[in-house]
C-alpha positions, 0 to 999 in steps of 0.5 A, spaced: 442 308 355 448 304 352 447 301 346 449 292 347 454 289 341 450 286 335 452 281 331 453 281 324 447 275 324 442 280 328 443 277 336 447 279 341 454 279 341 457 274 346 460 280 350 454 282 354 451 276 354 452 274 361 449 267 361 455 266 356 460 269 361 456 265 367 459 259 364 466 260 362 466 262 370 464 256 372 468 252 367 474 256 369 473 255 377 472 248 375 479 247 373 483 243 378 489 244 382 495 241 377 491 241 371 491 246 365 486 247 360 486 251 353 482 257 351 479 253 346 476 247 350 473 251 354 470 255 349 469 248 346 465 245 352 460 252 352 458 249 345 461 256 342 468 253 339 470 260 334 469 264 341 476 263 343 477 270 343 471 271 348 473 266 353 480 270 353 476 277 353 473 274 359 478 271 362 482 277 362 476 282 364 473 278 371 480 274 373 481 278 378 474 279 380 471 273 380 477 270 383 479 265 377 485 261 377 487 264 371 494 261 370 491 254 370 489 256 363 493 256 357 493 256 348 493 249 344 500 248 344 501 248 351 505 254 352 503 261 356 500 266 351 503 272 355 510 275 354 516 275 358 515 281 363 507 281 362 505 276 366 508 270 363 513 269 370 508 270 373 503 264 371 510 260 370 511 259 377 504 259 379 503 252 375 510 250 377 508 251 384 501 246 383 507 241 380 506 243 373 512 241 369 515 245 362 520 242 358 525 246 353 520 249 350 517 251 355 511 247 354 506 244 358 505 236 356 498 236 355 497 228 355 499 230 362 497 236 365 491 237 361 485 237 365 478 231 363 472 235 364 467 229 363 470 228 371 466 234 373 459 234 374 456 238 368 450 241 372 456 246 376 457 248 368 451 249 366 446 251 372 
C-alpha cells in the first residue's frame, strides 16, 4: 500500500487531497477565453493562499488530462512563468490568439486581462 504525504501539522498534504485537486480543475476550467489568472488567486479563492506551489503541481500534472486551459494561467506579475524553449512560445501565442496583449516586457496587463471570478457562480467551484 502506498503510503499518503502527511503534513508537518498531522493531516494530509494536499497533493492526495482530491477535493483540493477538484477544486482547482473547476476553477481553471472556469477561466474564460481572453482573461488570465495567477497561480495565487486561485489558490486564494480555494481559501489555501500558501498552496501556490500546489495550484502549479496540479496545473502541470492534470493539464493535459483534465483538458485545462493552462495557458490562461500566469504569476503575479502577469509574465509566463515557463522559459523560452520550454513552453513559453507556446502559451504566448495560445493568449495572443484569445487577443491577450503584452507589452515590452512581456507582460500581461492585469487591470485588463485579468479575469473577476465574483462573475462566475461559485457552485460550479465548490460542488
Amino acid at each position: 500500500m502506498k503510503k499518503r504525504p502527511v503534513s508537518q501539522t498531522g493531516s494530509l498534504n494536499v497533493f492526495s487531497d482530491g477535493d483540493f485537486t477538484s477544486k482547482v480543475i473547476r476553477l481553471i476550467k472556469s477561466i474564460p477565453k481572453g482573461k488570465v489568472a495567477t497561480y495565487g488567486q486561485i489558490a486564494f479563492l480555494i481559501g489555501l493562499y500558501p498552496s501556490v506551489r500546489r495550484v502549479v503541481w496540479i496545473l502541470h500534472s492534470c493539464s493535459k488530462k483534465e483538458g485545462l486551459p493552462w495557458h490562461r494561467v500566469v504569476n503575479r506579475r502577469g509574465a509566463i512563468s515557463l522559459k523560452p524553449g520550454a513552453g513559453y512560445e507556446k502559451q504566448k501565442a495560445m493568449l495572443k490568439r484569445e487577443g491577450i496583449v503584452f507589452d515590452e516586457r512581456d507582460r500581461i496587463d492585469l487591470d485588463r486581462y485579468l479575469w473577476e471570478p465574483d462573475k462566475v457562480p461559485f457552485h460550479m467551484i465548490y460542488k
